[in-house]
N, C-alpha and C positions, 0 to 999 in steps of 0.2 A: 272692521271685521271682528273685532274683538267684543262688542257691545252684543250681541247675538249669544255670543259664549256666553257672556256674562249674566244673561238675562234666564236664559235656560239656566241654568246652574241655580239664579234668586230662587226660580220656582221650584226647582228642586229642594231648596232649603227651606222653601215654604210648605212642601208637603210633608217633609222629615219634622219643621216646625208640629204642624200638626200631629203628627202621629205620635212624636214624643207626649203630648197635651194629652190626650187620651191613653196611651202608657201608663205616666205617671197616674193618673188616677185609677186603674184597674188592679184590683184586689192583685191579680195575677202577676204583676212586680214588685210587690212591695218588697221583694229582700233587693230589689236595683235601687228603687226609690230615689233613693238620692245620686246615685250615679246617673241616673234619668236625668234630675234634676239640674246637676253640673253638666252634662249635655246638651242640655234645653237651653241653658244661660251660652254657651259656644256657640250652637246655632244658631240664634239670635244675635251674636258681636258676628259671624259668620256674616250674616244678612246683610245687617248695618256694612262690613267690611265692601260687600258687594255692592251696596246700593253706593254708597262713596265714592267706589272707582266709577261706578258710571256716569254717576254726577261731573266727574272728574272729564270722560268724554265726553260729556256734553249729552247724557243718555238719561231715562230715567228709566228703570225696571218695569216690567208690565205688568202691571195689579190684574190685569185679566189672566194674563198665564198663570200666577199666583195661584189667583181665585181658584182655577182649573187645575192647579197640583195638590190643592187642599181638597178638594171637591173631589176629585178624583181618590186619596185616600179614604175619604167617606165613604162615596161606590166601593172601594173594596173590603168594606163590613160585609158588605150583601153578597159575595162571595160563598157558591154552598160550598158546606162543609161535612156533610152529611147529616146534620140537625139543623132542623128548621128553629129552632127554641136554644139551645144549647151549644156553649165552646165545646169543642174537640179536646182533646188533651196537647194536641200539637198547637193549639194557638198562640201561646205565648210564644213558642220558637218561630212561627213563621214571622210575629210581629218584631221579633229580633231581629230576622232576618231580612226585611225589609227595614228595618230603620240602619242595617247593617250598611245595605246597599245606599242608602240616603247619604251614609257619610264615607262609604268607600267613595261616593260621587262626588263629595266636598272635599277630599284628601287630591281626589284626581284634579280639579278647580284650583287647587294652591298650588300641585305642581305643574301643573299644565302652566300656571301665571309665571313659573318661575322659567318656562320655557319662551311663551309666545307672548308676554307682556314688555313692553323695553319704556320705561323701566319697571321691573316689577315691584308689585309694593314689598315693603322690607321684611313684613313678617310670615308670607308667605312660606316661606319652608315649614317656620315654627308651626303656623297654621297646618301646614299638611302631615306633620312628624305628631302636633294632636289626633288628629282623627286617625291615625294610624294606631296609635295609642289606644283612642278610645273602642275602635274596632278590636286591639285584641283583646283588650277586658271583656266586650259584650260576645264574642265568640269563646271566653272562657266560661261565661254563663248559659250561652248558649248548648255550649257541648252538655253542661252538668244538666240542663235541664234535657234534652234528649235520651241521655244515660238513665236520667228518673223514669223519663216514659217510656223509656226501652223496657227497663225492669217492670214495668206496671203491664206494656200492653205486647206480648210475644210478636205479635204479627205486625210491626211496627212494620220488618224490613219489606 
């Protein structure tokens, strides 16, 4: 029962993988940049952590679900936005905010392990008290950059 959770959860870290990958290179974070960066490297030992346990069950992760959580970040470029040509002002927050939920979903994955896995792996908490961490840093940049485009575009609310 557990190899199911586990597999969902990889693909999830594979489309968070991605979306960090294009993050970090958009002019539009470079004051995260490196906090991207040390993100990118967690999601990735993240991965690895999960493909491990399921080797462990005798499971391997499914490069097609994967494929389909990357793929799936993709499709949501093509998202209108009311420009066909041009970001919106809010793009950077929403990409926040879905890379927010990528890792509120990895935070859930380490405590969840710490519940329904017997035994759980050992660093599990540390792991989910990370992403906790790292979620309030990107909700504190998060906020400043909405404050920016509050002030720029009145009709924000």
């Amino acid at each position: 029962m557990l190899t199911p959770y586990l597999d969902d959860h990889a693909a999830t870290l594979a489309g968070t993988a991605a979306l960090l990958g294009r993050m970090r290179s958009a002019a539009r974070h470079a004051a995260i940049r490196d906090l991207l960066g040390e993100i990118a490297d967690e999601v990735e030992d993240d991965r690895r952590a999960v493909d491990g346990r399921m080797r462990e069950l005798g499971a391997a992760p499914s490069r097609a679900k994967q494929a389909l959580a990357a793929a799936a970040e993709r499709l949501g470029r093509l998202k209108p936005n009311g420009s066909l040509f041009r970001e919106t002002p809010l793009t950077a927050i929403a990409e926040l905010e879905w890379l927010m939920l990528g890792l509120y979903s990895s935070g859930a994955l380490w405590r969840g392990l710490e519940v329904v896995a017997s035994p759980s792996p050992g660093d599990a908490a540390a792991r989910g008290e990370r992403a906790e961490r790292r979620l309030a840093q990107l909700d504190e940049h998060r906020r400043a950059r909405l404050a920016a485009a509050g002030s720029r575009a009145p009709n924000l609310g």
